[in-house]
VOBA-1610 file (N, C-alpha, C; in pm, whole numbers, padded with zeros to 5 digits, always signed):
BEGIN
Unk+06659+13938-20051Unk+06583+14010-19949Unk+06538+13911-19841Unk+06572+13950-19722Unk+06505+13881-19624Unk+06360+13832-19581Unk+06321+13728-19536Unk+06200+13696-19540Unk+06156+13687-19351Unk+06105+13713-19266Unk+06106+13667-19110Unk+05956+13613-19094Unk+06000+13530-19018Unk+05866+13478-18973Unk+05894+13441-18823Unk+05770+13427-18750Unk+05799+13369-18594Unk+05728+13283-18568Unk+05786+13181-18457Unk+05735+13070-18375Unk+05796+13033-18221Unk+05639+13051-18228Unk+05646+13018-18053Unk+05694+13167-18008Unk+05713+13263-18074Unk+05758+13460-18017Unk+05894+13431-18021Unk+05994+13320-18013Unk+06138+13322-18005Unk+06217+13305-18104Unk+06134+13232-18240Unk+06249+13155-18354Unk+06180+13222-18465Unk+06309+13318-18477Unk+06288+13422-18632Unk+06352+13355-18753Unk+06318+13350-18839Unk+06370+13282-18981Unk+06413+13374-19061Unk+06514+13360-19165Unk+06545+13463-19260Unk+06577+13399-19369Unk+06561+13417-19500Unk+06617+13322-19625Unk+06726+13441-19672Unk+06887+13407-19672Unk+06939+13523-19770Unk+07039+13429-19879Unk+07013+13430-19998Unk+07109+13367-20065Unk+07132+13205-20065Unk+07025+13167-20029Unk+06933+13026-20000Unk+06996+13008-19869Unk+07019+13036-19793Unk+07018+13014-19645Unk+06937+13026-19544Unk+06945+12967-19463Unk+06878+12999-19334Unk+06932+13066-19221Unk+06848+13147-19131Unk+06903+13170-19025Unk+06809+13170-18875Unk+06867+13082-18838Unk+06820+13042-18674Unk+06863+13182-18594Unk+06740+13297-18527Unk+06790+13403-18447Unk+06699+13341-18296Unk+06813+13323-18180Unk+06797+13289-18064Unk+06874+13424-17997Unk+06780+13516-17939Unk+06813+13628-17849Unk+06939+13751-17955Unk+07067+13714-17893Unk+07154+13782-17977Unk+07257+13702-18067Unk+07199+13613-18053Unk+07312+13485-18158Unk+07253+13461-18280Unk+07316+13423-18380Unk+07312+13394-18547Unk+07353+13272-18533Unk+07261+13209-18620Unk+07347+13109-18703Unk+07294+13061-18826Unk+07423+13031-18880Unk+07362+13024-19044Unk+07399+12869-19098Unk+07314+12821-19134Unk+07317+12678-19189Unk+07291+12668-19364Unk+07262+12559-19399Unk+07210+12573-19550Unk+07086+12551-19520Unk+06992+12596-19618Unk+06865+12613-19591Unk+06806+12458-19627Unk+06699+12390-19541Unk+06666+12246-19586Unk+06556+12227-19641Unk+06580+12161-19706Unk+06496+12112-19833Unk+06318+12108-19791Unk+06266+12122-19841Unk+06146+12150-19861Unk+06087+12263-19745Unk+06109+12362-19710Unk+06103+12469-19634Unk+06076+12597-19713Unk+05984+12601-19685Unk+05936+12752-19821Unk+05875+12858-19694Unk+05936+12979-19757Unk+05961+13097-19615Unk+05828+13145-19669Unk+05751+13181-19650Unk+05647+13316-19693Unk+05651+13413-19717Unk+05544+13481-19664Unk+05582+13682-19659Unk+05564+13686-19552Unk+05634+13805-19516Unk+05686+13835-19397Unk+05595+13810-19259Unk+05631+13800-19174Unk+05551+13793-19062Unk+05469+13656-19018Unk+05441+13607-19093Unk+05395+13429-19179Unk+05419+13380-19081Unk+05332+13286-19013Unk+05347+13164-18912Unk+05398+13074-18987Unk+05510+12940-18981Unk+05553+12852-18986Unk+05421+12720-18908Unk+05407+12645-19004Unk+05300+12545-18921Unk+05405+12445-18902Unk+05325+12358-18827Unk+05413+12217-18718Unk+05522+12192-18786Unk+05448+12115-18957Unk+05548+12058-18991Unk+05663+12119-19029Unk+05681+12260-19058Unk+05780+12323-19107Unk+05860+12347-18946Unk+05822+12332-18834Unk+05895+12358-18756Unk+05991+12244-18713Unk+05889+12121-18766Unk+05974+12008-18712Unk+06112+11976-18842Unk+06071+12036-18952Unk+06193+11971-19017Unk+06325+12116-19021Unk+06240+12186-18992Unk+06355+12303-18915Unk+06441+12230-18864Unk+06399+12201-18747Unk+06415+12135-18596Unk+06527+11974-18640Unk+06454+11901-18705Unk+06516+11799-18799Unk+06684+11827-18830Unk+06691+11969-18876Unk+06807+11962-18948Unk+06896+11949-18831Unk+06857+11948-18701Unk+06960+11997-18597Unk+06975+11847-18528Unk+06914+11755-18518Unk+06985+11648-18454Unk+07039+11587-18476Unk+07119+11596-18361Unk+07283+11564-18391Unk+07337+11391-18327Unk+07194+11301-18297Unk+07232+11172-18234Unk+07105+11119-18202Unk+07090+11075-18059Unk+06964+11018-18067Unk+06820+11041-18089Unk+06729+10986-18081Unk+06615+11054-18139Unk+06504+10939-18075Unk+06435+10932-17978Unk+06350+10879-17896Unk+06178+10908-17937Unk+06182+10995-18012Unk+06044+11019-18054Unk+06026+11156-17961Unk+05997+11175-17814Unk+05968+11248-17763Unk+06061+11313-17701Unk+06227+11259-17717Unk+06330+11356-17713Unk+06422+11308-17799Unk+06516+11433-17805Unk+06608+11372-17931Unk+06717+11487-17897Unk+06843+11459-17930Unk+06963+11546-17901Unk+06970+11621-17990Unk+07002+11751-17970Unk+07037+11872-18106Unk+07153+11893-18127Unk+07165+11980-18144Unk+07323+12057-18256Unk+07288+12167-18187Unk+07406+12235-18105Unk+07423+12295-18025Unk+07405+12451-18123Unk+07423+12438-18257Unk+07401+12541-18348Unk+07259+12601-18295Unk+07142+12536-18218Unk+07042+12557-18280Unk+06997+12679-18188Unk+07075+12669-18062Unk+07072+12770-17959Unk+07174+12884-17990Unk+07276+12880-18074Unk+07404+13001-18093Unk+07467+12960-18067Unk+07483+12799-17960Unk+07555+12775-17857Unk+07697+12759-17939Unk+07808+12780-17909Unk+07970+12778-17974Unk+07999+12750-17875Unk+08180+12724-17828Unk+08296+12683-17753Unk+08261+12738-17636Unk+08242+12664-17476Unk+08229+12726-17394Unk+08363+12787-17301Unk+08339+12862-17180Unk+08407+12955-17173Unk+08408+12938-17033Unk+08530+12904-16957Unk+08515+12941-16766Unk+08535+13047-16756Unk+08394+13105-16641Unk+08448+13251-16598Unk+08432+13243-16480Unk+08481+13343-16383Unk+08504+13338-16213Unk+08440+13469-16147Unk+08334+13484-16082Unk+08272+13598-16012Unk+08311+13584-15889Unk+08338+13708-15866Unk+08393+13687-15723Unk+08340+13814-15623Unk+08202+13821-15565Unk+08173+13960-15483Unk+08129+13954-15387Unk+08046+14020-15291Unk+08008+14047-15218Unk+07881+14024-15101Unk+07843+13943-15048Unk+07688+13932-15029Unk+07672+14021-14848Unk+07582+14089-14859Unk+07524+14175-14767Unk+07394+14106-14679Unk+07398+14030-14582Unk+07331+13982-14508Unk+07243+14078-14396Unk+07184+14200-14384Unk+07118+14249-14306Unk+07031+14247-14228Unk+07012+14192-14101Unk+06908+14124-14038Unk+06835+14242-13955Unk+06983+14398-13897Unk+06933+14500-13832Unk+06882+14587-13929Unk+06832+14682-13843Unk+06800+14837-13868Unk+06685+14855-13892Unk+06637+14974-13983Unk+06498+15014-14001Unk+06465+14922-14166Unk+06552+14879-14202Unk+06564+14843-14374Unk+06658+14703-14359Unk+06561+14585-14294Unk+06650+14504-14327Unk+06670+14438-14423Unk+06765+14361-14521Unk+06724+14300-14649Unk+06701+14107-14555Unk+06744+14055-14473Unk+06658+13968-14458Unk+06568+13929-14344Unk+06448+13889-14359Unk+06384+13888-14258Unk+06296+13739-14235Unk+06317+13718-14124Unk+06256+13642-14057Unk+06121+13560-14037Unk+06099+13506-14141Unk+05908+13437-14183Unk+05924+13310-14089Unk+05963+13234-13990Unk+05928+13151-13926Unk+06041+13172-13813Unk+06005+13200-13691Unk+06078+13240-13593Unk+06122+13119-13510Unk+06257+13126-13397Unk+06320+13027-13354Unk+06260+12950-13255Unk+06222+12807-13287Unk+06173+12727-13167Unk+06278+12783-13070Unk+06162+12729-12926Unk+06238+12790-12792Unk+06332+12641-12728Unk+06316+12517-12816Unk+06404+12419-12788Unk+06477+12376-12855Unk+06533+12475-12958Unk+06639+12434-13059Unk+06793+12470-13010Unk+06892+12433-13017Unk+07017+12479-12992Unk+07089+12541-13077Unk+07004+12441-13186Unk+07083+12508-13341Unk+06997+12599-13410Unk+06884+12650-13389Unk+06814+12736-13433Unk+06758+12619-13565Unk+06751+12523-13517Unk+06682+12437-13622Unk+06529+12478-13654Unk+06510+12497-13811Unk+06310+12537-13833Unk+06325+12697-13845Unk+06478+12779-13804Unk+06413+12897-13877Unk+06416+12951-13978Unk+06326+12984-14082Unk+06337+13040-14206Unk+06328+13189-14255Unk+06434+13227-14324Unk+06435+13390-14327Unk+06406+13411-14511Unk+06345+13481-14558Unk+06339+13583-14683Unk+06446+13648-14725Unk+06472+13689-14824Unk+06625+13787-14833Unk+06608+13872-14963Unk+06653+13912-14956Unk+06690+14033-15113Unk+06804+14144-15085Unk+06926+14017-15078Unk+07068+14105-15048Unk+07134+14130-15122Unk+07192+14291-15099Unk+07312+14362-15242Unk+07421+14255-15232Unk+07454+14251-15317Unk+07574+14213-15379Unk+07697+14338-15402Unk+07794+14329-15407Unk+07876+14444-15418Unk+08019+14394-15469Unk+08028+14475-15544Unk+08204+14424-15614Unk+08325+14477-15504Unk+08300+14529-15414Unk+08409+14516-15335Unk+08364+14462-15192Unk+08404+14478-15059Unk+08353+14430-14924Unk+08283+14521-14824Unk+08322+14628-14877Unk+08216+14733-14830Unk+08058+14730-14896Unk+07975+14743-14784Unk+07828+14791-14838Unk+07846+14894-14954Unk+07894+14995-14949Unk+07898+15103-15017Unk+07983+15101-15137Unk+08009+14984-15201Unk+08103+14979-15299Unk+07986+14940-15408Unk+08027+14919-15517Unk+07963+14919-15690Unk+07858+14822-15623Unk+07711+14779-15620Unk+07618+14670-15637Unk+07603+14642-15764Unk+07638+14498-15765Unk+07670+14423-15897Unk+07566+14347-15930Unk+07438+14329-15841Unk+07350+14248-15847Unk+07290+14202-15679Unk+07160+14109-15662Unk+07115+14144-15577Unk+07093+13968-15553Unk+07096+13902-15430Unk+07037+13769-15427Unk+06921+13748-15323Unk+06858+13701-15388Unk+06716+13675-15358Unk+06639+13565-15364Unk+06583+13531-15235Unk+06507+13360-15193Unk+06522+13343-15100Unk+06561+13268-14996Unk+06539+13215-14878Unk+06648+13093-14803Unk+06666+13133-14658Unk+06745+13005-14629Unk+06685+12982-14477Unk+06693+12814-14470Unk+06645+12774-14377Unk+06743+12737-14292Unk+06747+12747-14147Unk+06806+12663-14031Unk+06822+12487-14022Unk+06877+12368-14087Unk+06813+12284-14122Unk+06853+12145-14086Unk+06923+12198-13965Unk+07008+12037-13916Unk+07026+12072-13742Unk+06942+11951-13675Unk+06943+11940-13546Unk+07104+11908-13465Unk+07180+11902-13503Unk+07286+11845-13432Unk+07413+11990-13457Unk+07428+12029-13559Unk+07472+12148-13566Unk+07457+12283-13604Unk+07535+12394-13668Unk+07479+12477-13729Unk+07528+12501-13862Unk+07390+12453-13983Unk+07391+12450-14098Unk+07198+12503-14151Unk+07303+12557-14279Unk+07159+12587-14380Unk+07127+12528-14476Unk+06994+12532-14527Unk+06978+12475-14608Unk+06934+12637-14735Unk+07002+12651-14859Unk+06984+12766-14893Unk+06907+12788-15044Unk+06836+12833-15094Unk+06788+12856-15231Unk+06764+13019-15258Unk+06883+13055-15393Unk+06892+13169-15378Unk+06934+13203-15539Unk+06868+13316-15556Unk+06869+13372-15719Unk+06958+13481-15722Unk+07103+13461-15782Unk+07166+13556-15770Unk+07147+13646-15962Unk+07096+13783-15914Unk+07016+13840-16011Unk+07099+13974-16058Unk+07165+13968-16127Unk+07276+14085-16215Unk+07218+14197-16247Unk+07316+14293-16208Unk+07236+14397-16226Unk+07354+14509-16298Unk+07436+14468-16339Unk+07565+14579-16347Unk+07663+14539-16471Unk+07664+14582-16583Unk+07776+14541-16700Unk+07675+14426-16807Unk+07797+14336-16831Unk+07730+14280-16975Unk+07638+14154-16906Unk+07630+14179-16792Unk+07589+14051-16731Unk+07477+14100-16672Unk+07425+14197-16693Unk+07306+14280-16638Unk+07189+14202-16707Unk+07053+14160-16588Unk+06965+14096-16673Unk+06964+13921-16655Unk+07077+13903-16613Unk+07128+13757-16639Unk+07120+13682-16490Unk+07103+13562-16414Unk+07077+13514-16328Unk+07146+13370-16330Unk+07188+13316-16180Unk+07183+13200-16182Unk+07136+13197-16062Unk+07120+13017-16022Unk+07046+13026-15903Unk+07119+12880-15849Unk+07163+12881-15683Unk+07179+12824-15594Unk+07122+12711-15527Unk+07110+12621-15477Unk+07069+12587-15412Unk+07151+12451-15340Unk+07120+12433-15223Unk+07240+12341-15130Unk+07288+12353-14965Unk+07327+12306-14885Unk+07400+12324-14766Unk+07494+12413-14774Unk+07488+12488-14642Unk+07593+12531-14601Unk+07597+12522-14481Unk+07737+12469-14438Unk+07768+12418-14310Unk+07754+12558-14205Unk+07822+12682-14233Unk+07832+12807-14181Unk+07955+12834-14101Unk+08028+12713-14046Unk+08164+12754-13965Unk+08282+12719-14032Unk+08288+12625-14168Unk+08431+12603-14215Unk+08459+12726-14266Unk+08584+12743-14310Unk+08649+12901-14326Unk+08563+12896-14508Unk+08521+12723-14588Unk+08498+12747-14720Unk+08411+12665-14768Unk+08248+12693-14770Unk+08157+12631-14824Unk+08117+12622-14966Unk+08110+12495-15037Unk+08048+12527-15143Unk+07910+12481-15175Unk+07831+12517-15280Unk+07745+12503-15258Unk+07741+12482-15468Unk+07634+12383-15457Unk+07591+12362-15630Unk+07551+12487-15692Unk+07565+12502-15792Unk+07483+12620-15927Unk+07401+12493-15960Unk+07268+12542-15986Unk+07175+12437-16084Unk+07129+12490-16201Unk+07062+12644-16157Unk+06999+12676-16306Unk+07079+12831-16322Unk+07046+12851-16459Unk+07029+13018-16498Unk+06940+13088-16592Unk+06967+13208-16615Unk+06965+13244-16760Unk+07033+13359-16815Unk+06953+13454-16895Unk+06981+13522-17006Unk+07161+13475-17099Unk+07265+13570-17051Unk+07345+13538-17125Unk+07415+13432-17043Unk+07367+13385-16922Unk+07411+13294-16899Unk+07358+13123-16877Unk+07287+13154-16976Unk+07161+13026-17006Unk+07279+12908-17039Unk+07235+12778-16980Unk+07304+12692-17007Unk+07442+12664-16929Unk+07486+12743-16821Unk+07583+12756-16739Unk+07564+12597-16615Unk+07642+12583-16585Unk+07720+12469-16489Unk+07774+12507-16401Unk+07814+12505-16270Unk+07927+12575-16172Unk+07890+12522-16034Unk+07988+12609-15958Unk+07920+12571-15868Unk+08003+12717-15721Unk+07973+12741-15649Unk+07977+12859-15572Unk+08057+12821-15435Unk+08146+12893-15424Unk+08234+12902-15266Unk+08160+13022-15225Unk+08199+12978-15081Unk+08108+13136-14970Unk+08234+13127-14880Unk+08292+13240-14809Unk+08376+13278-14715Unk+08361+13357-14630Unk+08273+13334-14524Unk+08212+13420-14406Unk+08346+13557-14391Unk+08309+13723-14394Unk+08441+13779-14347Unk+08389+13824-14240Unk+08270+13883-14183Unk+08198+13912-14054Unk+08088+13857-13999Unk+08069+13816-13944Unk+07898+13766-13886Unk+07883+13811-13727Unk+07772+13930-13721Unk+07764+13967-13584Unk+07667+13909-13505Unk+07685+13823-13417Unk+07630+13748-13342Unk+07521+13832-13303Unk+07514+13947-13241Unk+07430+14011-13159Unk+07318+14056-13257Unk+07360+14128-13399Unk+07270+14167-13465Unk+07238+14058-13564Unk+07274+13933-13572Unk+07302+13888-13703Unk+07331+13908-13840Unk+07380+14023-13829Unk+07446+14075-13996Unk+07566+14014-13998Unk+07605+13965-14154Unk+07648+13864-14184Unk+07705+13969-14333Unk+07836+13912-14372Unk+07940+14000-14507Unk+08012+13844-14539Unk+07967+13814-14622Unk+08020+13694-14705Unk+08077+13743-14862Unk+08188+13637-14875Unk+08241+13645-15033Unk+08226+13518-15056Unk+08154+13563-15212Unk+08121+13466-15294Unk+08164+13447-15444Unk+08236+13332-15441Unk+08332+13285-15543Unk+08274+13183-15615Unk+08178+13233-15760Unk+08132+13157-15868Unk+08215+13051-15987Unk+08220+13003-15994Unk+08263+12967-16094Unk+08187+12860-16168Unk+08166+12882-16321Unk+08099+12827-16431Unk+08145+12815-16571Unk+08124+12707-16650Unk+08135+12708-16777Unk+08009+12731-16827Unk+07996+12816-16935Unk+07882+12873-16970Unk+07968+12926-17142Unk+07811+12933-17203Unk+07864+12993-17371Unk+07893+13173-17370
//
């Protein structure tokens, strides 16, 4: 019979058949259970020391005192996996509903629109039309950020909203020049099922209207992630 206990609200324990089991979100993993670790009744806080020799069984190399490398077991983490997103970003600057807007407006002696900073919360869309599937939405801010030409400086949370990836986020941040036909730009962080991801993002301007500034970019992800 199973035994659960929690720590810290994230790390559920189970004893079945003298085993252990590490539950991180929707991943299992099952190890042999280590020695001197006695489960309780149910619901039972785990104190320090039982967390640290939990924790113990998982490092997998160095050990500094105040950091130490794990065993990728300890997260679910298994064989990682390249995958390639490839959609839509909706830049709206017109109308009655714009998604980005304008929080620091254009010095009157810039050429490059250097210093202006806009807000955003733009659809995403799996095809190039506005009106096609929204797959997710990106959201944060980009600045105007180089006196000599025209480039941004961008930080942006691209936030899933559609399939198994619903829930899940990564986030941007980096230059973009704005006139080569293919910018890339770093991935730094994420999460949910894509916690632990690496990559890094192409952008491919397909419209940008000067007059209104609405702007239809494709954006080409790519990451190794579990």
């Amino acid at each position: 019979m199973a035994m659960e206990v929690v720590v810290d609200g994230w790390l559920g324990v189970g004893a079945v058949d003298k085993a252990l089991f590490i539950l991180y979100d929707e991943s299992t993993t099952k190890i042999p259970c280590p020695s001197g670790i006695i489960l309780r009744s149910r619901q039972d806080l785990l104190d320090e020391n039982d967390v640290r020799a939990i924790e113990s069984r998982f490092v997998s190399g160095e050990n500094y005192g105040y950091a130490k490398t794990l065993d990728q077991k300890l997260f679910g983490l298994k064989n990682g996996k390249l995958s390639h997103f490839c959609m839509h970003w909706h830049d709206i600057d017109s109308g009655s509903n714009p998604t980005a807007v304008r929080v620091v407006s254009l010095p009157s002696n810039s050429l490059t629109i250097f210093g202006t900073i806009s807000m955003i919360d733009d659809p995403l869309t799996e095809g190039l039309e506005l009106s096609s599937k929204l797959v997710g939405k990106t959201q944060g801010m980009y600045a105007w950020a180089t006196q000599e030409e025209f480039g941004l400086s961008m930080v942006m949370n691209f936030a899933f909203v559609e399939g198994k990836y619903n829930g899940s986020t990564i986030t941007i941040i980096g230059r973009n020049k704005v006139f080569p036909n293919v910018r890339e730009v770093p991935m730094v962080r994420s999460s949910g099922l894509l916690r632990f991801a690496r990559g890094y993002v192409q952008a491919s301007t397909h419209k940008h209207d000067l007059a209104t500034g609405d702007a239809e970019l494709e954006y080409n992800i790519y990451m190794l992630h579990y």
